[in-house]
C-alpha positions as CSV (number, residue, x, y, z in Angstrom):
1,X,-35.0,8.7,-26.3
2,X,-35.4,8.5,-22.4
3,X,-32.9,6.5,-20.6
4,X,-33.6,3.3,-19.1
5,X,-32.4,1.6,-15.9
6,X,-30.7,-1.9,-17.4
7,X,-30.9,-3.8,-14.1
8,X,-34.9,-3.9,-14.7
9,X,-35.4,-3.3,-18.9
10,X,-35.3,-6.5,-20.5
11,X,-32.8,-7.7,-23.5
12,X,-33.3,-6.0,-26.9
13,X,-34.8,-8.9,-28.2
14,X,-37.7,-8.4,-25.1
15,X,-36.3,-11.3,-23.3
16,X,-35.8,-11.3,-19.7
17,X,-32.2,-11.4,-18.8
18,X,-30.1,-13.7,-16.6
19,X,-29.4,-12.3,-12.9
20,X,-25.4,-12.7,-14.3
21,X,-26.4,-10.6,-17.3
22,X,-28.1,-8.6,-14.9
23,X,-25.7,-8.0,-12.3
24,X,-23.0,-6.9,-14.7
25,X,-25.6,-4.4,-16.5
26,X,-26.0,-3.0,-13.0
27,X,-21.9,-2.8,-12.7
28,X,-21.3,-1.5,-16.0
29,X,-24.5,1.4,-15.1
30,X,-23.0,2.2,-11.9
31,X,-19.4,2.6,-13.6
32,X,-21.0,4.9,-16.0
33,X,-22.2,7.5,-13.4
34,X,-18.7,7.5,-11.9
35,X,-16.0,10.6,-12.8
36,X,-13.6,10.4,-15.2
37,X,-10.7,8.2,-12.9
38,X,-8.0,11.8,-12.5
39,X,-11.1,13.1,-10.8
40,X,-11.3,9.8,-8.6
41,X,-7.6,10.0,-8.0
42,X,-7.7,14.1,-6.9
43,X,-10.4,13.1,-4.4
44,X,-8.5,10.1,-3.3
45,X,-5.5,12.4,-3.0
46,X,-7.9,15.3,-0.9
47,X,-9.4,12.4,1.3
48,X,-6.0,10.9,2.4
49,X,-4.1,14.7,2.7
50,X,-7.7,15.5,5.2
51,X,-7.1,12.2,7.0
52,X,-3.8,12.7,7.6
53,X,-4.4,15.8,8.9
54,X,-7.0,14.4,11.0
55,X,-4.6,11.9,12.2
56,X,-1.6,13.8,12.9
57,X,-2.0,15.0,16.3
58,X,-2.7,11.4,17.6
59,X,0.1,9.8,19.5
60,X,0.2,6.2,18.3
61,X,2.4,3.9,20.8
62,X,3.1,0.6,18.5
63,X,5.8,-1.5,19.2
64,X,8.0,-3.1,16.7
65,X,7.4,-7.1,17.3
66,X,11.0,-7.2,15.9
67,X,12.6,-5.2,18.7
68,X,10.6,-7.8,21.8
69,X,13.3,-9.5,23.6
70,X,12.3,-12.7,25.0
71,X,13.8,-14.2,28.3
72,X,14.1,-18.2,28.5
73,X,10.7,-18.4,30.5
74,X,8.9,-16.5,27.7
75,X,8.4,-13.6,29.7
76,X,9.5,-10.2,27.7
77,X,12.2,-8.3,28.6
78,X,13.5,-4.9,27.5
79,X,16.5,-4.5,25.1
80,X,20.0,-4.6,27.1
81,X,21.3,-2.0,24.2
82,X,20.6,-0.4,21.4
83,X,21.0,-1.7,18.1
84,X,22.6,1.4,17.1
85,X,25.2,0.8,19.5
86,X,27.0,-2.1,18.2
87,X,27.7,0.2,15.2
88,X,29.2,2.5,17.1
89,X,32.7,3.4,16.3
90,X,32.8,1.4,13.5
91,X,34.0,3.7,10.2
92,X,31.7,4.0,8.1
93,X,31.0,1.2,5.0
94,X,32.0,3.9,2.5
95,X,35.6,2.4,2.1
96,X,34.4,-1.7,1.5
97,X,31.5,-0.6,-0.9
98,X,34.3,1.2,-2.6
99,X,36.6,-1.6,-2.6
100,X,33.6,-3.8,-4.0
101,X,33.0,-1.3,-7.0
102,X,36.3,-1.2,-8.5
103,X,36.6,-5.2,-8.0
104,X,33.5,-5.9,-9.9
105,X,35.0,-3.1,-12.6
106,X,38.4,-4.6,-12.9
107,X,36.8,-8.2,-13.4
108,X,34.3,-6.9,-15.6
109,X,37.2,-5.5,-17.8
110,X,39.4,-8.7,-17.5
């Protein structure tokens, strides 16, 4: 038995088919020829490791919209400090997290 395209054989029953039943003969075909989806996911895997290769060398100078300071005329300024800066000598949160922990423990055991 030879196979047949199904976009252009007709139904079973020799009657022409709707373009809809058409169409999704055409997807299901096409679907058919593709590799079993690990195989799709290894080249998917290879494509992005070889783009990112590709890409690595490129200096990309984007600037986070979040960091834009904005003066009262609308005009954008740059930062007076860094945001790091105002947690500077600060201890770290080690000791309130801590404190939090055994509160929730004690009222969970109340």
């Amino acid at each position: 038995m030879t196979p047949s395209n199904p976009v252009t054989s007709p139904a079973p029953n020799g009657t022409p088919c709707s373009r809809s039943q058409r169409a999704l003969d055409w997807i299901e075909w096409a679907g058919n020829k593709l590799p079993d989806p690990a195989v799709l996911f290894l080249i998917a895997l290879v494509l992005t490791w070889v783009a990112s290769a590709a890409l690595a060398p490129m200096k990309f100078a984007e600037t986070d919209p979040r960091t834009i300071l904005r003066d009262a005329a609308g005009n954008i300024t740059s930062p007076t400090r860094d945001t790091a800066s105002s947690w500077r000598g600060r201890r770290p949160l080690a000791g309130e997290l801590l404190f939090i922990i055994q509160l929730a423990h004690q009222m969970n055991n109340e």
